[in-house]
Each structure stands twice: as C-alpha cells, then as structure tokens.
N, C-alpha and C positions, 0 to 999 in steps of 0.2 A: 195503442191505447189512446182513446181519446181526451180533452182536455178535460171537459166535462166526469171523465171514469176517475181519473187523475186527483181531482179536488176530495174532498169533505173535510166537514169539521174535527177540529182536533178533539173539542167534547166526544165526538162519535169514537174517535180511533183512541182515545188515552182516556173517558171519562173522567176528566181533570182528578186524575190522582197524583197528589204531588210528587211522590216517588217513582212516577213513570219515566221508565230511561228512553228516552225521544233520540232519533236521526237529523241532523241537520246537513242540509248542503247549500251551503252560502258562497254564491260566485264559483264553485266548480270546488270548492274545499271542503270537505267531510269533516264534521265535527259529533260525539255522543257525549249526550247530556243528559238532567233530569226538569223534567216539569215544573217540578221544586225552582231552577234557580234559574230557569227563562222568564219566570213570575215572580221573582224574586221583590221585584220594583213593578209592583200594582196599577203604579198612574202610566208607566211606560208605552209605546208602542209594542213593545216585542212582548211584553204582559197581555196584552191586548190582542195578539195576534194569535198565543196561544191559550185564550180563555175560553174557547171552544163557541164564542160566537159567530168566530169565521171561517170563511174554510180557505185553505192553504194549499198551493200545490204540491206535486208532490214529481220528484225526479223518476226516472225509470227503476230504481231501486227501493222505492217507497219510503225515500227520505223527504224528508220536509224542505221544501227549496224556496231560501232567500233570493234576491238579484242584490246582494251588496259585494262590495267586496267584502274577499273571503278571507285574505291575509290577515287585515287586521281585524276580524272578526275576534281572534285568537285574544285580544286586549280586551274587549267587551264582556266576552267569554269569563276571564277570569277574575272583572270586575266584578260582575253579578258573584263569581263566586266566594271573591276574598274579601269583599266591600271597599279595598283599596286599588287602587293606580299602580302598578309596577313596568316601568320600561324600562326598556335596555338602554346601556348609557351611549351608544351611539346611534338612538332612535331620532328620525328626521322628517316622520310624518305627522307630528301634531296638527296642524290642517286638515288633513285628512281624516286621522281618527277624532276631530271634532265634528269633523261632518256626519259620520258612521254615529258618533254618537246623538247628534242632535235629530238624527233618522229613527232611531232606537226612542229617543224621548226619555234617556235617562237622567235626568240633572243632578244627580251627584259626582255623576261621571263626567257631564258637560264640566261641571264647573273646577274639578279636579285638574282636566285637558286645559282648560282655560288660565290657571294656576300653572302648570308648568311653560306657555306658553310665556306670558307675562313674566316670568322668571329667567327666562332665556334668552339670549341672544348669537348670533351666529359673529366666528370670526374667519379668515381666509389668508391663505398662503398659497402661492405658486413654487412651482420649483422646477426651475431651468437649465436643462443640459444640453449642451454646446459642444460639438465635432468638428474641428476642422483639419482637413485632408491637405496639405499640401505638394503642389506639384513635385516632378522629380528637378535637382536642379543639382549642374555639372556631375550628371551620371549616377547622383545618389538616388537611391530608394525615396519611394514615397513615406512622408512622415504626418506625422497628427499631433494635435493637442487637444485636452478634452479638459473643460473647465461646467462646475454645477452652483448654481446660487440660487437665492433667495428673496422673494418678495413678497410685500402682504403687513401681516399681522405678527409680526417674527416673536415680539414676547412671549407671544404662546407656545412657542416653538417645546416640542420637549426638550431638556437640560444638556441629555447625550449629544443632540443634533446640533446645539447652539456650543457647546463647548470642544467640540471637535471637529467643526464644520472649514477653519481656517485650514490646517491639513490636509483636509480629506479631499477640497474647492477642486484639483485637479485632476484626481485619480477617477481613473473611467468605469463607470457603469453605477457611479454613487445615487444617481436619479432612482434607481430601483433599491438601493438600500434604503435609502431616504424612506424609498415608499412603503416599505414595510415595517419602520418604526414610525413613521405616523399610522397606519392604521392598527399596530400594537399600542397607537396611546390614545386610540381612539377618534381620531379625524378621520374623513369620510371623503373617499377620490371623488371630484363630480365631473372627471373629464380631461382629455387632452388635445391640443393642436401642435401642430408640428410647421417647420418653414425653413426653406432653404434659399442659398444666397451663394451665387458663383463669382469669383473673379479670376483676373488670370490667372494668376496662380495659386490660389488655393477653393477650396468647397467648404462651406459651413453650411452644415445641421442642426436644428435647435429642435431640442422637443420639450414642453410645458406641460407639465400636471397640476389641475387645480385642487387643491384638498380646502376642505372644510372643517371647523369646530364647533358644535352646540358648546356652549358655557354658562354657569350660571350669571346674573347682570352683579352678582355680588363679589363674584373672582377677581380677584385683580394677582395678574402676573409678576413675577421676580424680573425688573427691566432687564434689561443685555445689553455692553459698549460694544460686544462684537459685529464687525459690520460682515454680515452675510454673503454683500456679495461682492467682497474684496475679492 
C-alpha cells in the first residue's frame, strides 16, 4: 500500500465525533483512545492534528501513526485524560517528557513537567566491593578477603544500610544486597566498572555500582557519624 493510500483526514475516518474510540501507534507502541481526549486541549498540536484538517498516516493496521516516542507517550496519554501529572516516584526522564510535551503543545502539561523539574534535584552514591585472592603460602590453601563500602551522598542512604553497614563492611557478596535495597528505596542503578590489580602475592578485584536518587530540593536527610567506609 502506498503512502498516499495510507494518509486521509481524520474528519473523513472519525467525522470528528468526540466519542470515537481512535488507534494510535506512537514510535511502535499501541495505544486506544477516544477523540474526546486527544482534543481535549483545543490550542494543542495533537488537538490540531486530530481536527480533521489534516491528514495523518496511518501504520499497516490502520492505526494512526505518531514518530514520537512511545514509552512516554503513556504520561501525555493520561494527562489529557486526568488533567494532572502522575509519575512514578523513580521516574528520571523529565527532560524528555518535556520535550514530548512541548511537541504536543500542551502547556499545562509543559508547565507541570517544568514544576517537578525545578523541585528536584539528583543525589549519588557508589558502592564498592573488593576481592582479594591471596597467594598459597607455606603449603596453605589459597585465602580471600572481601571488604564493600561507600561513597557519594551517604545521608541519603536508607537507615537499614547506614546502621548496619559497619558489620556487614566484610562479608561477601554484600555489593548485590546492597543493590537490592537501594532499588526497594527507590535509587536508580546508572552503571558499573570494574578494575583489577596484581601483585605478588595476592589479586584484587574491585567492582563499582553507581546508583542515583531524584529527591525533592526541600528533603533534607537524618545526618549519619557512621563512617561508611571504615
């Protein structure tokens, strides 16, 4: 089918009735809707786009096809339909979904996205664990030590982690507990590197997870005398 077969006016396919349940495929993501709340916001682009004075293409399934992205299309989506802003509280694309919005040309929306940006700030912690293998010496077995600590933003640390962390500093394989109650408290992995270091007698491996916090700029954290990476 050609591109041309593909297009017409949404007036022609839906004679703007607001209750028409429409197809959308935005960036390869399927969404159904209604007339009513694409038009929702009159002065908009997307109002605009379906006011039947233009024509739209349309995917192989004779869905309505955006080129935006489609993930957070889902935010835009349920602006129009709840008149408020709802994200999830370990959401880290406000950037983005201000771009999405300012594409759309909705400005309650822009200025909502704009509102939680300004309210936010990001904070950062690494968390480092440490292997070392030492050689065999006078016939004994190979032995290890494994030590995990902390650097960054530590106040923010959750309470469990900061109050039990003195303990825990040597016991192996704490890097991946660790990493499961920071993302149950809502920090956000952005990555890790890893580094090794030989001498004669022993091997050390380091491995480094970066995590991340959104926080509100009005938070202020419970300080901590513990030092992390005793």
């Amino acid at each position: 089918m050609s591109t041309s077969e593909t297009q017409e006016t949404v007036g022609a396919q839906c004679e703007l009735i607001p209750s028409q349940v429409i197809n959308l495929n935005v960036g390869g993501v399927c969404y159904t809707t209604t007339l009513a709340t694409v038009t929702s916001h009159p002065e908009s682009m997307l109002a605009s786009m379906f006011s039947g004075r233009y024509a739209i293409g349309k995917d192989t399934k004779e869905n309505y096809f955006i080129d935006r992205d489609g993930k957070l299309f889902r935010y835009i989506l349920n602006f129009l339909r709840n008149t408020t802003l709802a994200l999830p509280t370990d959401f880290n694309e406000h950037k983005q979904l201000l771009l999405e919005a300012e594409f759309y040309q909705i400005q309650p929306l822009i200025h909502e996205i704009n509102s939680y940006i300004e309210e936010e700030e990001v904070v950062f912690v690494e968390v480092q664990e440490q292997k070392t293998i030492f050689s065999p010496k006078n016939g004994r077995n190979h032995s290890s030590e494994s030590r995990c600590g902390f650097s960054g933003d530590l106040d923010y640390l959750p309470n469990d982690i900061k109050q039990n962390h003195y303990e825990n500093r040597k016991r192996s394989n704490m890097r991946l507990k660790y990493s499961s109650q920071l993302k149950q408290n809502g920090w956000q992995y952005m990555g890790s590197f890893a580094t090794e270091m030989s001498v004669a007698s022993s091997n050390t491996t380091s491995v480094t997870d970066k995590w991340c916090l959104p926080i509100k700029k009005t938070l202020h954290p419970v300080p901590t005398d513990c030092d992390m990476n005793q």
